[in-house]
C-alpha positions in Angstrom: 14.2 -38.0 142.0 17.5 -39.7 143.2 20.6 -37.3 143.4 23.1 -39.2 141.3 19.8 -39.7 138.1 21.2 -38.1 134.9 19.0 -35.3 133.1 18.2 -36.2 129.4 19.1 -32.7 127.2 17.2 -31.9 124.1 18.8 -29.1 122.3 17.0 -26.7 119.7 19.0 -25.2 117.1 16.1 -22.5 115.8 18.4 -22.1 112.4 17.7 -26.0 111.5 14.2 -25.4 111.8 14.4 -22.5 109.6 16.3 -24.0 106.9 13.9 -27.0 107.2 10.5 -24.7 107.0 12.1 -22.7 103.7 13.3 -25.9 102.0 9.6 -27.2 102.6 8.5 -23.9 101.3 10.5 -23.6 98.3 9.8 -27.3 97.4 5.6 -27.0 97.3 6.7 -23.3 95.5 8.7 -25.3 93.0 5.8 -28.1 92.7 2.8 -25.9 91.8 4.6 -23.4 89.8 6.1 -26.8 87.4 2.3 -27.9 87.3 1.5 -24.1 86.4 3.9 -23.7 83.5 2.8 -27.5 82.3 -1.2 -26.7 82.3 -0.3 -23.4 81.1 2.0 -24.5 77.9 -0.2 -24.3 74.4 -1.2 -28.0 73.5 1.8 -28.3 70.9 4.1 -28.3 74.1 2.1 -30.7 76.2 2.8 -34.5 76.8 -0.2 -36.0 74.7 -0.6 -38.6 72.6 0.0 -36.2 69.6 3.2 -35.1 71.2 4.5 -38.7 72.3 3.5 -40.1 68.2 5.9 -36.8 67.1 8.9 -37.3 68.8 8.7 -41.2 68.1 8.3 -40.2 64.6 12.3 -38.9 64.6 13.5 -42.8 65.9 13.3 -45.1 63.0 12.0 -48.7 63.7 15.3 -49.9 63.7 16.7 -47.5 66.1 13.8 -48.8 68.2 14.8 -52.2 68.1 18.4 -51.8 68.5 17.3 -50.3 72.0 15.6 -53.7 72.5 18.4 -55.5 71.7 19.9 -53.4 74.5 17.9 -54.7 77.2 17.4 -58.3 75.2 20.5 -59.9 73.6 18.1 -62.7 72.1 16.9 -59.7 70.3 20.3 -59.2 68.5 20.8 -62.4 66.7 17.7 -61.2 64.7 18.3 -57.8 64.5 17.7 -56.0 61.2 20.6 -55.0 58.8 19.5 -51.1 59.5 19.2 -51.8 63.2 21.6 -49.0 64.8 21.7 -46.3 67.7 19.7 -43.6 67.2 21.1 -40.5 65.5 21.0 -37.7 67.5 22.5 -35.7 65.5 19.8 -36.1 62.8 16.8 -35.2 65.4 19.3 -31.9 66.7 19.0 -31.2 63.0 15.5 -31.6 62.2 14.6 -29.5 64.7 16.9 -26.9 64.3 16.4 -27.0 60.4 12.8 -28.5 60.1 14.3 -30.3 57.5 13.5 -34.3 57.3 15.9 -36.0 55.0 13.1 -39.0 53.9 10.7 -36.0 53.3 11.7 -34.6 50.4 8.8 -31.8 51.0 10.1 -30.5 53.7 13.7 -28.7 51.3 11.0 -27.4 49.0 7.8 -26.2 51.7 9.6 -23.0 52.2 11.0 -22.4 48.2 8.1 -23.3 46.2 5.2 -21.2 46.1 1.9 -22.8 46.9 4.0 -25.7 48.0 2.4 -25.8 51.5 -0.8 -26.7 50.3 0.7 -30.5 50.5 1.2 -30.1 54.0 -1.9 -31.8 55.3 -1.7 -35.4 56.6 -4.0 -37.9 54.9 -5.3 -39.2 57.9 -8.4 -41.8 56.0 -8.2 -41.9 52.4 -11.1 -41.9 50.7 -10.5 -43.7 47.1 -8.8 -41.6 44.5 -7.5 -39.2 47.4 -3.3 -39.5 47.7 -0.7 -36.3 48.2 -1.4 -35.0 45.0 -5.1 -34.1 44.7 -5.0 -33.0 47.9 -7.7 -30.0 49.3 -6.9 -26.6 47.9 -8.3 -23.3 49.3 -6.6 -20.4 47.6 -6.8 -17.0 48.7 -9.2 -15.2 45.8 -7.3 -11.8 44.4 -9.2 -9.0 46.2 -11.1 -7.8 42.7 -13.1 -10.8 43.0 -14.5 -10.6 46.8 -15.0 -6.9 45.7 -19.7 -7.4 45.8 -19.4 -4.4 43.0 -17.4 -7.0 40.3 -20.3 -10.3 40.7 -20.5 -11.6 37.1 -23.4 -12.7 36.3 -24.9 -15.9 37.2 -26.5 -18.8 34.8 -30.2 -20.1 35.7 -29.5 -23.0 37.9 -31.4 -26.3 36.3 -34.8 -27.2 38.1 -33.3 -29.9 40.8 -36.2 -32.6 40.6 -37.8 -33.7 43.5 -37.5 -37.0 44.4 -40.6 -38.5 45.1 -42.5 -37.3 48.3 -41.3 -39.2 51.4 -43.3 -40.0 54.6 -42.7 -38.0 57.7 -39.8 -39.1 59.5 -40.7 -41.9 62.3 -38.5 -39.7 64.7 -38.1 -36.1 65.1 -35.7 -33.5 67.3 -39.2 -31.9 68.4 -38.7 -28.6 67.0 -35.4 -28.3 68.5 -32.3 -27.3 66.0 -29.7 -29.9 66.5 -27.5 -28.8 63.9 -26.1 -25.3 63.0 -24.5 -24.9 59.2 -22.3 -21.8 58.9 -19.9 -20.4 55.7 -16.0 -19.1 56.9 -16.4 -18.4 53.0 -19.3 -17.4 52.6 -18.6 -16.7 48.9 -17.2 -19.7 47.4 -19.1 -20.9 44.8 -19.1 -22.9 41.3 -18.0 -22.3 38.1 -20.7 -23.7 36.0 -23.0 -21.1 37.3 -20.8 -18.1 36.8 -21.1 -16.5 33.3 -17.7 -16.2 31.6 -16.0 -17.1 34.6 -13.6 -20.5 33.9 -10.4 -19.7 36.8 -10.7 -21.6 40.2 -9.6 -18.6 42.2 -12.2 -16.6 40.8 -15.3 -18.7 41.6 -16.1 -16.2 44.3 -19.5 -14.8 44.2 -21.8 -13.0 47.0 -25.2 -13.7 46.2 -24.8 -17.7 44.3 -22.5 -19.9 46.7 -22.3 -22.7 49.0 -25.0 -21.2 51.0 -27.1 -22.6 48.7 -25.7 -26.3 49.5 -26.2 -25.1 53.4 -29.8 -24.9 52.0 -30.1 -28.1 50.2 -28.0 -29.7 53.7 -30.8 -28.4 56.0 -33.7 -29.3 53.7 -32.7 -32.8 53.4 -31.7 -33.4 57.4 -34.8 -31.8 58.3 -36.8 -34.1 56.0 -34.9 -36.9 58.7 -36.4 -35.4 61.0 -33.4 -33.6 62.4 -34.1 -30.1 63.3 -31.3 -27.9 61.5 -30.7 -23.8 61.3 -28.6 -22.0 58.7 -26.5 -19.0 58.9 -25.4 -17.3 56.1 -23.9 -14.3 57.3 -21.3 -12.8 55.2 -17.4 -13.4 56.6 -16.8 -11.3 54.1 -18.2 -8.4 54.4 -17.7 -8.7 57.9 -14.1 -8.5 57.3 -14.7 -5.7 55.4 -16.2 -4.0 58.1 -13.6 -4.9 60.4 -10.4 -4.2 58.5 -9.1 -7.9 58.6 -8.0 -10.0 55.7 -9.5 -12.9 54.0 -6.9 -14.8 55.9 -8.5 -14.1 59.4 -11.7 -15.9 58.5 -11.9 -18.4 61.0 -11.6 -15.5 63.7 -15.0 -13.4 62.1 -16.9 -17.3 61.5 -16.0 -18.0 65.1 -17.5 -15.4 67.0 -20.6 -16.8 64.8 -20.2 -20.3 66.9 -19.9 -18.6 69.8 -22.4 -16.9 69.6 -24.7 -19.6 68.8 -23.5 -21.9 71.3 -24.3 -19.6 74.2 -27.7 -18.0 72.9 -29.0 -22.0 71.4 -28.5 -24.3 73.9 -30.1 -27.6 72.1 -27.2 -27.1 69.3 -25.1 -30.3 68.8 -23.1 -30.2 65.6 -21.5 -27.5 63.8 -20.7 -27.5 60.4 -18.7 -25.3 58.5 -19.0 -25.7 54.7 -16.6 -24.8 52.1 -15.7 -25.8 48.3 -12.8 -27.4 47.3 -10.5 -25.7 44.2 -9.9 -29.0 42.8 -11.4 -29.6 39.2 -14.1 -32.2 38.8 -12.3 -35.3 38.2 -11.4 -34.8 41.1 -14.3 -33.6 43.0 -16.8 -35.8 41.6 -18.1 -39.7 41.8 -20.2 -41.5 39.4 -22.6 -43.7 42.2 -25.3 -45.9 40.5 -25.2 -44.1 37.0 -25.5 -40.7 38.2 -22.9 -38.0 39.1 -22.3 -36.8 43.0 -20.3 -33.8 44.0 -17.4 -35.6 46.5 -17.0 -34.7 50.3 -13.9 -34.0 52.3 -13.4 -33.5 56.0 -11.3 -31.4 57.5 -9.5 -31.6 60.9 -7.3 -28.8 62.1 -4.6 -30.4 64.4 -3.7 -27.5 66.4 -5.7 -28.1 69.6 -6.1 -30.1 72.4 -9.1 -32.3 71.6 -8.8 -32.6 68.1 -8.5 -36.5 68.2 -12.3 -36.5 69.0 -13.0 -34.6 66.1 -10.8 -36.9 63.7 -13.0 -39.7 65.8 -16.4 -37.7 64.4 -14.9 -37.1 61.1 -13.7 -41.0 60.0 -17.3 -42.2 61.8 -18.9 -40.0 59.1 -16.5 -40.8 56.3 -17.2 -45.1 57.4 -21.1 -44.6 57.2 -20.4 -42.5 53.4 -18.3 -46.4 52.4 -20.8 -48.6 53.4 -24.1 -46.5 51.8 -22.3 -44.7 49.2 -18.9 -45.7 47.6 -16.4 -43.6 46.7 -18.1 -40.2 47.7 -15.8 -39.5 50.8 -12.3 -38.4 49.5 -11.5 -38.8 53.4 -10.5 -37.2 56.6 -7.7 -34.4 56.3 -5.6 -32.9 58.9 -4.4 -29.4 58.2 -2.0 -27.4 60.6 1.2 -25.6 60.4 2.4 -21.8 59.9 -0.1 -21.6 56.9 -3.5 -22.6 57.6 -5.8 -21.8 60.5 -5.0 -25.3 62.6 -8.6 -24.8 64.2 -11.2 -24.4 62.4 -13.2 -23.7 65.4 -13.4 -27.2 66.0 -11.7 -26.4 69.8 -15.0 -24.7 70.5 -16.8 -28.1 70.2 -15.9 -32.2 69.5 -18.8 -32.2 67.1 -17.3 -29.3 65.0 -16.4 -30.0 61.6 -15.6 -28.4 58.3 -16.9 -30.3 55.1 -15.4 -29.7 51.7 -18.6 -30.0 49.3 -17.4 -30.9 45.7 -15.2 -28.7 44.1 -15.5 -25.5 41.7 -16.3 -27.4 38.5 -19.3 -29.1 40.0 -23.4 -28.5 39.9 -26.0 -27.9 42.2 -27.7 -31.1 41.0 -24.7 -32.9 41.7 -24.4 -31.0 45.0 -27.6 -31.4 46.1 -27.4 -35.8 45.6 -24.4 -35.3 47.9 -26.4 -33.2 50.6 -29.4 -35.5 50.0 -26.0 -38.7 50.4 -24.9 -37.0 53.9 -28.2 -36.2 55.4 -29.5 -40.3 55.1 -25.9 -41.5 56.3 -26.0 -38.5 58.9 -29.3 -39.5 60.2 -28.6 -42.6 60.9 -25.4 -41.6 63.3 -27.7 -39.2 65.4 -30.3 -41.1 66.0 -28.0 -44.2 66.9 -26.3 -41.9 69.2 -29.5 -40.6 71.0 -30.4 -43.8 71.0 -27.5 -45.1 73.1 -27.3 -41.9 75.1 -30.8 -42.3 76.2 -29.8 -45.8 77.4 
């Protein structure tokens, strides 16, 4: 090395390093505890489709396109008369007040009593089905769920048979595909109560929609679909654990739990109720003879529920084409005063079923089971059909 070479000097300042390893620290701290808090949030506070479609729902359309015209000026010499910024004063208020000035529901939801049963969203309308006829399940005064105050029933009228059908060309081989199930378990109908005529008290422990789970299983298993039935009692079950009528869903869904872990080969569940409407509402006239109507149900306060509105408008399509008029249509229900789940987060082929309403018969209930079962039928085994492909 010659005397006169310079020496190259690297110098180390240790506190650069320092600050640069903690800044790199705190920054993947920062990073998986944002992706914490977001996969942590309950599904109302998560970016989703659901979420995206309600905060577009406060921009009107001509907000929107005044923001196009922003970006566009060809889009202005077109522009709407109501095209204009969008107010933000009007979304701070709405969600500071919950109050929607083009709703007019929304001053009322909280005054009027029973008002919130108008709350659901009409999702597919069935024909006859609009904001006023919409689903009602009341709460039943506690005399009536009381097993010691059953009125008597009336004989039910011999259901005729319809004439014997050949086995079913294809079969679940023993296996129970579908599991039918009662969150209230003692809803029931009016013409087979003696001296009984008020909606809310159509309540009765022994005669109820059990017996439509009955007539449901009979007729799929005559498809050849392998179906079970539980009819445990919610109610007494509540009973026996001090909860209210209005924790239902959380007795009926240890039931699905249950029975998805202990019956592996289950598919579908179905929870069926009865609507409070009266029978012009509740009933269609198909070919000359009288059918109880059908409602689905979707609770919107989960995650997945988009599947089941998927399952529940499939259904609801294959009732049009067969049978005209005996869907009402799909319903979504959620909000401070209904359940919002309905179990159906347990499973994508959950779904709760509104069979006709109190003023209906088993004769007309049991066309409707025998209705569902053929249109059912033919979406399972299309399914297995392309799943085995």
């Amino acid at each position: 090395m010659k005397e006169n070479q310079p020496y190259e000097l690297f110098s180390i300042n240790l506190s650069t390093i320092l600050k640069g390893t903690m800044i790199f620290t705190l920054s993947l701290l920062s990073l998986f505890s944002f992706a914490g808090m977001l996969t942590s949030l309950t599904y109302n506070y998560r970016l989703s489709s659901h979420s995206v479609n309600e905060a577009a729902e406060n921009v009107s359309g001509g907000a929107l396109y005044y923001l196009y015209t922003m970006e566009n000026k060809l889009f202005a010499a077109h522009a709407p008369e109501g095209a204009r910024p969008p107010s933000l004063s009007e979304v701070a208020f709405r969600y500071a007040t919950n109050v929607r000035f083009q709703d007019p529901r929304s001053f009322l939801g909280r005054e009027v009593p029973g008002f919130s049963i108008y709350d659901g969203e009409i999702l597919v309308a069935g024909e006859g089905t609009d904001y006023t006829n919409m689903p009602i399940e009341s709460e039943p005064p506690d005399r009536v769920l009381d097993k010691g105050n059953d009125v008597a029933v009336k004989p039910a009228k011999e259901i005729p048979r319809e004439k014997d059908s050949p086995p079913p060309s294809l079969a679940t081989g023993g296996k129970k595909r579908v599991y039918l199930y009662f969150t209230h378990t003692r809803e029931s109908y009016l013409p087979h109560l003696q001296g009984v005529s008020s909606a809310d008290s159509a309540h009765h422990s022994a005669l109820n929609v059990t017996k439509v789970g009955e007539m449901v299983r009979k007729a799929l298993e005559a498809k050849g679909i392998g179906t079970t039935v539980d009819k445990t009692d919610i109610v007494a079950k509540l009973d026996q654990s001090g909860r209210k009528y209005s924790q239902s869903y959380q007795e009926s869904r240890a039931l699905v739990a249950s029975a998805q872990s202990n019956h592996r080969d289950l598919q579908y569940f179905i929870d069926i109720h009865r609507d409070s409407q009266r029978k012009e509402v509740t009933t269609a006239s198909i070919n000359g003879k009288d059918y109880a109507k059908v409602v689905f149900v979707v609770g919107g306060e989960h995650a997945n529920y988009e599947k089941n509105v998927k399952l529940a408008t499939q259904w609801h399509n294959l009732l049009e084409k067969k049978y005209k008029g005996l869907s009402r249509g799909v319903i979504l229900k959620q909000g401070k005063n209904t359940n919002g789940k309905f179990n159906q987060d347990l499973s994508d082929k959950a779904m709760l079923i509104e069979f006709g309403g109190v003023d209906n018969t088993f004769e007309e209930l049991n066309r409707t089971a025998e209705a569902f079962a053929d249109v059912f039928a033919d979406y399972y085994w299309q399914a297995e059909a392309v799943q085995a492909d």
